[in-house]
C-alpha positions as CSV (number, residue, x, y, z in Angstrom):
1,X,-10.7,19.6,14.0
2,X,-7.3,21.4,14.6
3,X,-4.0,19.5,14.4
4,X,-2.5,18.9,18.1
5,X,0.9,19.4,19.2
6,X,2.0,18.6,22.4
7,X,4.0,21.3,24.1
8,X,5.7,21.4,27.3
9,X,6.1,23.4,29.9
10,X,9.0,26.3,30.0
11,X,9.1,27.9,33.2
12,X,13.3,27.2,33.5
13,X,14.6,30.2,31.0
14,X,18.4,29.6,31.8
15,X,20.4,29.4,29.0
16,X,21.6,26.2,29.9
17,X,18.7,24.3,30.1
18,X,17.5,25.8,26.8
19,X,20.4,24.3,25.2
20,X,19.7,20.8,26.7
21,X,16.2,21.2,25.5
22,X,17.4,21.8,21.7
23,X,20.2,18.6,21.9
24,X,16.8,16.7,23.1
25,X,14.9,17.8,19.7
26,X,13.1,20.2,21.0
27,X,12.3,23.9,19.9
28,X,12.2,26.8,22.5
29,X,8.2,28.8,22.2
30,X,6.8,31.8,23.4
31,X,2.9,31.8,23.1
32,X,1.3,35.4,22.6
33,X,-2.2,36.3,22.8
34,X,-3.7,39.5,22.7
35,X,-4.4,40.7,26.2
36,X,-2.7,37.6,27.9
37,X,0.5,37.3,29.7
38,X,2.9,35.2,27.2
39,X,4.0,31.5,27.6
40,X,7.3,29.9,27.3
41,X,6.8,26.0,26.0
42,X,9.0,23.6,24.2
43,X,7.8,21.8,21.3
44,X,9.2,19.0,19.3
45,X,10.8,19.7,16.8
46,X,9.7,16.9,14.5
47,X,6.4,16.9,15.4
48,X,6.0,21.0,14.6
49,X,7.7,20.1,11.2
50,X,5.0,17.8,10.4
51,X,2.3,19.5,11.6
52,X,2.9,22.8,9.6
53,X,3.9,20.5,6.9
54,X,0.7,18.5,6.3
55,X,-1.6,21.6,8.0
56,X,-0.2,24.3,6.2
57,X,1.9,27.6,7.3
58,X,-2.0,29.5,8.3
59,X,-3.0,26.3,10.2
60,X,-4.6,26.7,13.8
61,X,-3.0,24.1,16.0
62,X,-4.3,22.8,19.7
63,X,-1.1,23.4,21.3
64,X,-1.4,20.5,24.3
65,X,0.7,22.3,27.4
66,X,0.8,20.1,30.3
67,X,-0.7,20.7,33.0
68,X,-2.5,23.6,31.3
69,X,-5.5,24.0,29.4
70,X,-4.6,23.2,25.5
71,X,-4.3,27.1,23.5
72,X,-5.5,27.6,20.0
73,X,-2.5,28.7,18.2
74,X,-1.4,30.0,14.8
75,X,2.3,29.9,14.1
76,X,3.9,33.3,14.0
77,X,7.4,33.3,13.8
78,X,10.1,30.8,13.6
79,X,14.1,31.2,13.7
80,X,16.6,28.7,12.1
81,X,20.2,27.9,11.8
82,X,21.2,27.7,8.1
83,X,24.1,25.5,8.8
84,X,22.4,23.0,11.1
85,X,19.7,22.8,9.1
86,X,17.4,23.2,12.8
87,X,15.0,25.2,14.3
88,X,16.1,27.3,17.1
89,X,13.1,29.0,18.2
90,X,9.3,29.4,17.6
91,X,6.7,31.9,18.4
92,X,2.7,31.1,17.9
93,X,0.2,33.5,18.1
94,X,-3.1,32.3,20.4
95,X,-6.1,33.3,18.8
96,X,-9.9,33.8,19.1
97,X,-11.7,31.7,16.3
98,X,-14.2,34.8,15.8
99,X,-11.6,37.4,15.9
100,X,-9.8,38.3,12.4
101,X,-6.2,37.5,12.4
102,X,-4.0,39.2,9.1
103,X,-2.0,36.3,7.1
104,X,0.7,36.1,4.5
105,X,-1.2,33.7,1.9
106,X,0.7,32.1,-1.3
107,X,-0.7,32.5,-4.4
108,X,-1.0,29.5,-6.9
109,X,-1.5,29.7,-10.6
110,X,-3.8,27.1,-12.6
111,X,-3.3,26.9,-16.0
112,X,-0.8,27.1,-18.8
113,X,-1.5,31.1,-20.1
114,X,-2.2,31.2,-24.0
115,X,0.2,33.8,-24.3
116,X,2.7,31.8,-22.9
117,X,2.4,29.3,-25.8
118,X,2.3,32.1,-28.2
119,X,5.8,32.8,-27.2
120,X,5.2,35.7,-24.6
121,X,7.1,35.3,-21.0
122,X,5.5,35.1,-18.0
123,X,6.5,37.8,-14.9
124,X,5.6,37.5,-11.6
125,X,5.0,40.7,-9.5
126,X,4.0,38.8,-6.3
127,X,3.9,35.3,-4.4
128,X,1.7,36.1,-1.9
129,X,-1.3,38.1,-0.7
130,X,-2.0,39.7,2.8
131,X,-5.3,38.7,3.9
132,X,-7.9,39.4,6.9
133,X,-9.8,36.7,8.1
134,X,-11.0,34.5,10.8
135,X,-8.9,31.8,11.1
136,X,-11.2,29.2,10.8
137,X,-11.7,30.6,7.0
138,X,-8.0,31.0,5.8
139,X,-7.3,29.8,2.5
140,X,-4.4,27.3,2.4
141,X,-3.5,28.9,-0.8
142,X,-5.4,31.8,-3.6
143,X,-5.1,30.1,-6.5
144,X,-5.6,31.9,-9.9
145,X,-6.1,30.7,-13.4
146,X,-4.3,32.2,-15.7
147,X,-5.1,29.9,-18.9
148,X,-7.2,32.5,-20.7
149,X,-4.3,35.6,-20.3
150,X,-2.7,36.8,-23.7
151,X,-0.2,38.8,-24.3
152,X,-0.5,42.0,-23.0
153,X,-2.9,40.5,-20.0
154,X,-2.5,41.0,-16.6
155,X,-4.0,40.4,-13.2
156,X,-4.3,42.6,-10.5
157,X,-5.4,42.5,-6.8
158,X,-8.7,44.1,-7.4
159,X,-9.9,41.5,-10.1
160,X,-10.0,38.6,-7.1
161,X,-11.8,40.6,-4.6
162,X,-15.3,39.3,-4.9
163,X,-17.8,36.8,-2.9
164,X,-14.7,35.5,-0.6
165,X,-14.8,35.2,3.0
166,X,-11.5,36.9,3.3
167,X,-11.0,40.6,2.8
168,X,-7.2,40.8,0.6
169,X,-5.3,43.8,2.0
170,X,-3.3,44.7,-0.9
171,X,-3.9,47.5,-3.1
172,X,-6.4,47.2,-6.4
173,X,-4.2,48.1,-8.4
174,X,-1.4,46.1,-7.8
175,X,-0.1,43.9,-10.4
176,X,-0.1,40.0,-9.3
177,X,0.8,38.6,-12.8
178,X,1.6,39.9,-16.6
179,X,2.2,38.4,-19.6
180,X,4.9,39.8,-21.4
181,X,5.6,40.5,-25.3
182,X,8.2,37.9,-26.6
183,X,11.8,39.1,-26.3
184,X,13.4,39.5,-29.4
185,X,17.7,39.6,-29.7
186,X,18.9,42.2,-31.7
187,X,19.8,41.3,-35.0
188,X,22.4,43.7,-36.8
189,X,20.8,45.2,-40.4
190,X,22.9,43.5,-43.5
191,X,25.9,45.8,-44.0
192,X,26.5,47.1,-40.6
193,X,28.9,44.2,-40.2
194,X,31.0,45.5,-43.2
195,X,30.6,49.3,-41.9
196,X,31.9,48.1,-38.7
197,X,35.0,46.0,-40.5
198,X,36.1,49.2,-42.3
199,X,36.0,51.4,-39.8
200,X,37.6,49.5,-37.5
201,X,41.8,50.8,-37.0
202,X,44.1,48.0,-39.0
203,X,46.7,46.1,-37.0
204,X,49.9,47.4,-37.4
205,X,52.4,44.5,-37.7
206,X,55.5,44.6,-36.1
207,X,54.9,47.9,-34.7
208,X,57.8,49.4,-32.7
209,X,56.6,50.2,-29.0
210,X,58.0,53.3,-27.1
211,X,60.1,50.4,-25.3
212,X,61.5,49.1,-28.5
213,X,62.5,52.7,-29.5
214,X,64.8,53.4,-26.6
């Protein structure tokens, strides 16, 4: 059963009354749907903080209007002030729970690599994946176990795609994880230190400058 979050109703868009809406903790929405005329709502801040929080980013909430039938809605978009540390505005997306919606989802490594412990360094190419799916059958997260990678290893987008319920959107060939060679510092061959004293221009002592001349 989706998560609910109770929404309120909009319909005054003067700037006035939008900024006595965020001093009462609540965020300005627009709903969109495919198709449908968009909604303006206010949310609680709190309460949409919580919700995404415990329900995840690709969650499908009942948003509760009042007075209005209750939407199924994904969160879309949101906009924040760094320096208040506050959301300023939100947009969800209504959706159709047999229609395919395409996600951002973030990728999660199991595992400690064995090539990791054999010294080698771990690079990651990418933190999430796009993905198609209904929304009733997004994954909270793709996770990927990497405990069997040497070095040298890698995984790429077109090892995962199999027997999921999700199509992934990226490209096959693109590189999600490698494990890299240890990095070794250069160490300077015996003798080059000595070269390098010997060639180096003595300090003259004492030295006259062109200042001290005149």
């Amino acid at each position: 059963m989706a998560a609910t979050i109770q929404a309120k109703d909009r319909s005054d868009l003067r700037r006035y009354q939008t900024k006595n809406l965020r001093k009462e903790g609540y965020v300005p929405a627009v709903v969109y749907g495919k198709g449908k005329e968009p909604v303006t709502v206010a949310v609680e801040e709190i309460e949409l903080i919580k919700n995404v929080r415990d329900e995840g980013r690709n969650a499908v909430f009942s948003l509760a209007v009042e007075g209005k039938d209750s939407l199924s809605v994904m969160l879309y978009d949101y906009q924040s002030d760094v320096i208040k540390d506050k959301l300023v505005h939100a947009d969800f997306y209504q959706v159709d729970m047999s229609t395919e919606v395409d996600v951002e989802v973030n990728i999660n490594f199991e595992g400690e690599s064995q090539g990791v412990k054999d010294g080698g360094v771990k690079q990651q190419a990418m933190h999430t994946l796009n993905v198609r799916s209904t929304p009733n059958n997004i994954p909270e997260e793709i996770s990927i176990d990497i405990s069997e990678l040497n070095i040298g290893d890698s995984v790429t987008v077109g090892d995962l795609k199999s027997g999921k319920n999700y199509e992934i959107l990226d490209d096959d060939d693109a590189t999600i994880i490698t494990i890299l060679p240890p990095q070794q510092e250069e160490v300077p061959e015996e003798g080059d230190e000595g070269v390098a004293e010997e060639n180096a221009e003595p300090e003259v002592i004492n030295e006259k400058s062109d200042d001290d001349k005149e």
